[in-house]
N, C-alpha and C positions, 0 to 999 in steps of 0.2 A: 126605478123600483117597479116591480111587476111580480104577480104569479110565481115566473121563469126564478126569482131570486129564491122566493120560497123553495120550489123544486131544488134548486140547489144548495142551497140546506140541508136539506133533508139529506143528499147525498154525502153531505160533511157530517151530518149529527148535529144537524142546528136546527133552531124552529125560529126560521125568520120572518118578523112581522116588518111592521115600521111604526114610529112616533109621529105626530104632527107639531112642528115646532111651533104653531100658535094657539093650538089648544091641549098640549100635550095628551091626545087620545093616542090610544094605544091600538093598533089594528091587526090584524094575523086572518087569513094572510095578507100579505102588502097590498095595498090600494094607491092608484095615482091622484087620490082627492080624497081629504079628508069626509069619513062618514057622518063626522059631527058638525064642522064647523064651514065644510066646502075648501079648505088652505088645499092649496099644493106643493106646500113648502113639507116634506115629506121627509126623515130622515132612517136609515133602517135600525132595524132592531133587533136582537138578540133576545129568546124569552129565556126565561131557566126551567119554560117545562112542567113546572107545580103544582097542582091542583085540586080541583075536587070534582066526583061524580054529580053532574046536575040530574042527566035522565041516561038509560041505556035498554039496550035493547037485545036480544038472544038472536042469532041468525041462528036458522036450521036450513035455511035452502042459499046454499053461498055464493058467489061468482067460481066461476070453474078456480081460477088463480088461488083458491081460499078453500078449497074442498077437502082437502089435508087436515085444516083445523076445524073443523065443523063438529059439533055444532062452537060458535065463538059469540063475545061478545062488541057488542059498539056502543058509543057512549058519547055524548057532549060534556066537556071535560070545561071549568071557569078555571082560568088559569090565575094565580094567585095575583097576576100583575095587571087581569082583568078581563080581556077577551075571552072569546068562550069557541072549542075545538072539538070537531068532530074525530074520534080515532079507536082503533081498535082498543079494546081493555083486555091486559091479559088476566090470566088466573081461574079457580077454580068457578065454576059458576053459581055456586051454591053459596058461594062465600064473599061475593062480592055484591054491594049494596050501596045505593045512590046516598051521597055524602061522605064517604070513602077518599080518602085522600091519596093521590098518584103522584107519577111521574113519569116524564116521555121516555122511552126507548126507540132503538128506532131499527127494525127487521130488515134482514136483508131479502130480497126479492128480484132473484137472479140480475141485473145492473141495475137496479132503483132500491133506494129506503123507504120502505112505509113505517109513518107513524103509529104509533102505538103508546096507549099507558100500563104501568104494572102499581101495583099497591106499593106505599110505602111504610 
């Protein structure tokens, strides 16, 4: 379980964390030791993605790769089954507000997928 598994994910349309089968904490992305409890009994995991806006923030000056969509937003998303994600939030910007409930998509980016949330 690594990073690497997450990245590949993403490639599928998956947001893979992992569980800790002695403390069932739930992590994203994958860790090789539990952040709770220290196990390394690690198993992966599938999220379904669900969430709500914790904090977000307006980019105006972007990374070259994002300058198409500028200005955009980014957000730390709690995802319903716990962990908390950093990823673009799409939508109009005027209309979107912390507590707002999402869910992942995931953008195509010439051979990689970045995450992304849209309202639901």
């Amino acid at each position: 379980m690594s990073v690497y598994s997450f990245k590949e994910g993403l490639k599928e349309s998956k947001l893979l964390g992992c569980i800790c089968s002695e403390c069932n904490n739930k992590m994203l992305p994958p860790r090789m030791i539990c952040n709770k409890c220290g196990s390394t009994t690690l198993t992966e995991h599938c999220f379904e993605g669900k969430g709500v806006i914790k904090t977000m923030t307006v980019i105006r000056v972007p990374l070259t790769r994002f300058q198409d969509l500028c200005p955009y937003m980014v957000g730390i998303i709690k995802l319903d089954e716990g962990p908390m994600i950093t990823g673009m939030v799409l939508g109009e910007l005027d209309k979107i507000k912390i507590g707002d409930r999402v869910e992942a998509v995931y953008l195509d980016e010439n051979e990689e997928k970045v995450l992304a949330f849209k309202p639901v």
